[in-house]
Residue frames as qw, qx, qy, qz and C-alpha x, y, z in Angstrom:
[[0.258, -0.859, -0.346, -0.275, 20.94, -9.10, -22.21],
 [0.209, 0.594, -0.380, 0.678, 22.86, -6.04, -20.55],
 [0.258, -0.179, -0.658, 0.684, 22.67, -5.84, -16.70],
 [0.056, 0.007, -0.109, -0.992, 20.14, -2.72, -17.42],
 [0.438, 0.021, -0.624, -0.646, 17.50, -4.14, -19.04],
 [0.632, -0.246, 0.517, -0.522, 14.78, -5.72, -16.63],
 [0.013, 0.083, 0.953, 0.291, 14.51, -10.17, -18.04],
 [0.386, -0.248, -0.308, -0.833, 11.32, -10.36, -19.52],
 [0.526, -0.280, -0.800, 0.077, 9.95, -12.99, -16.82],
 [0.349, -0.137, -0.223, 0.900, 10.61, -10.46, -14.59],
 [0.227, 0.129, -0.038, -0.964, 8.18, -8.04, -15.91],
 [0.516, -0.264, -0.642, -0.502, 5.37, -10.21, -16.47],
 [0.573, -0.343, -0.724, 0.175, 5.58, -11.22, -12.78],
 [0.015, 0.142, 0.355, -0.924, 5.26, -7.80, -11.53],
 [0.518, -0.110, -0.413, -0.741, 2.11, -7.51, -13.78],
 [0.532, -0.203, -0.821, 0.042, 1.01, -11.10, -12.54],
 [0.442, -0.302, -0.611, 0.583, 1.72, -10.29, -8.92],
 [0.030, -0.092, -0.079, -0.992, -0.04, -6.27, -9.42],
 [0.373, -0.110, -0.567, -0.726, -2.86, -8.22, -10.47],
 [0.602, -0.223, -0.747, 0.170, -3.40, -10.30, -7.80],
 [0.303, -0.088, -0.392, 0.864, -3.02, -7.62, -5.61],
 [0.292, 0.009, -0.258, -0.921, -5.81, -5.56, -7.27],
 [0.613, -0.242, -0.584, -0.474, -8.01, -8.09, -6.99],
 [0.461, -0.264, -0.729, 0.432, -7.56, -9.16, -3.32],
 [0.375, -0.818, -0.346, -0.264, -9.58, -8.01, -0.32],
 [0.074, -0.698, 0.518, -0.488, -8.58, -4.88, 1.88],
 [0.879, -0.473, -0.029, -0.049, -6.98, -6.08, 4.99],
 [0.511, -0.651, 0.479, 0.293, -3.35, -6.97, 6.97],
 [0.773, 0.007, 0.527, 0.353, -2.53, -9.41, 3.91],
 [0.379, 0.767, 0.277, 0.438, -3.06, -7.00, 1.07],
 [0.077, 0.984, -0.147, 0.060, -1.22, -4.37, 3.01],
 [0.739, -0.483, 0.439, 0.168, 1.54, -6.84, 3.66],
 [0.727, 0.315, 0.580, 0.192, 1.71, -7.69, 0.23],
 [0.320, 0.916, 0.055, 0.236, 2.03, -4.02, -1.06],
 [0.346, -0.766, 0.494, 0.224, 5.12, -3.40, 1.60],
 [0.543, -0.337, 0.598, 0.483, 7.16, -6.30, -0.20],
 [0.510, 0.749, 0.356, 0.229, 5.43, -5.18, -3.91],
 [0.156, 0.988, 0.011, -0.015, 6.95, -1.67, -3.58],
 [0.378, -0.620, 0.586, 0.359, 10.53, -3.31, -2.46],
 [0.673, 0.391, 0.516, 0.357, 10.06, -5.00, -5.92],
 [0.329, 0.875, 0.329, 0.134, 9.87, -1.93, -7.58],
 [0.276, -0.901, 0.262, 0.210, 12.37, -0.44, -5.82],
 [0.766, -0.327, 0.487, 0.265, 14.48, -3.37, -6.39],
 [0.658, 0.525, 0.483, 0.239, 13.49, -3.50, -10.59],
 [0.215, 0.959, 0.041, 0.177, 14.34, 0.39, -11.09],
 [0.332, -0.750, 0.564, 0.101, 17.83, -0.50, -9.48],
 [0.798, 0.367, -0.318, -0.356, 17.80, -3.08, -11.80],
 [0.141, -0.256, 0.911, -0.292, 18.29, -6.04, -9.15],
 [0.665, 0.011, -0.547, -0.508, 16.36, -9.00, -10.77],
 [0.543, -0.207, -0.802, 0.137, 16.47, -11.53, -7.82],
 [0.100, 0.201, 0.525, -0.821, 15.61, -9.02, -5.21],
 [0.464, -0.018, -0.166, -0.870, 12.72, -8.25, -7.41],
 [0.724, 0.028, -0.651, -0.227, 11.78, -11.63, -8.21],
 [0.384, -0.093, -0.746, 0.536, 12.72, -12.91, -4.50],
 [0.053, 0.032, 0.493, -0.868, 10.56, -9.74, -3.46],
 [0.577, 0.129, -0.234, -0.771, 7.45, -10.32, -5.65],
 [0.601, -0.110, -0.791, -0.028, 7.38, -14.24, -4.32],
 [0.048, 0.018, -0.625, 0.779, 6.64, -12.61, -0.64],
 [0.510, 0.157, 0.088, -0.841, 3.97, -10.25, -2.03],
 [0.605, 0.001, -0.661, -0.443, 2.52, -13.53, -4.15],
 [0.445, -0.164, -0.830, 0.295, 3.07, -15.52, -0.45],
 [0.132, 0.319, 0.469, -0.813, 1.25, -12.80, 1.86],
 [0.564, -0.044, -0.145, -0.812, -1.92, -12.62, -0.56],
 [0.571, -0.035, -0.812, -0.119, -2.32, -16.30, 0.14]]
C-alpha cells in the first residue's frame, strides 16, 4: 500500500468513531470529541495515518 492511500482500519475507525459521535449527547464531551474528530480528518486528507488514528482514540476517549 502506497503512502497515499488511507489503511483500511483507518477508515472504518473514522466511521466507528463518527458514529459514536452522532449518537452521543450535546454537551462539553461531544464538543471535545468533534475538536480532536476534525484533527483526524485533517490528519487522513494529509494522509498521516497515526495522527489520524492517535487523533480518533482522543475523540473515542472524550465521548467516554
Amino acid at each position: 500500500m502506497d503512502n497515499k492511500t488511507p489503511a483500511p482500519k483507518t477508515a472504518e475507525k473514522m466511521k466507528t468513531v463518527k458514529a459514536a459521535w452522532d449518537a452521543a449527547p450535546a454537551g462539553p464531551k461531544k464538543d471535545a470529541a468533534l475538536t480532536h474528530f476534525k484533527a483526524a480528518e485533517k490528519a487522513r486528507t494529509e494522509h498521516k495515518d497515526a495522527d489520524c488514528n492517535r487523533e480518533l482514540d482522543a475523540a473515542q476517549h472524550a465521548l467516554v
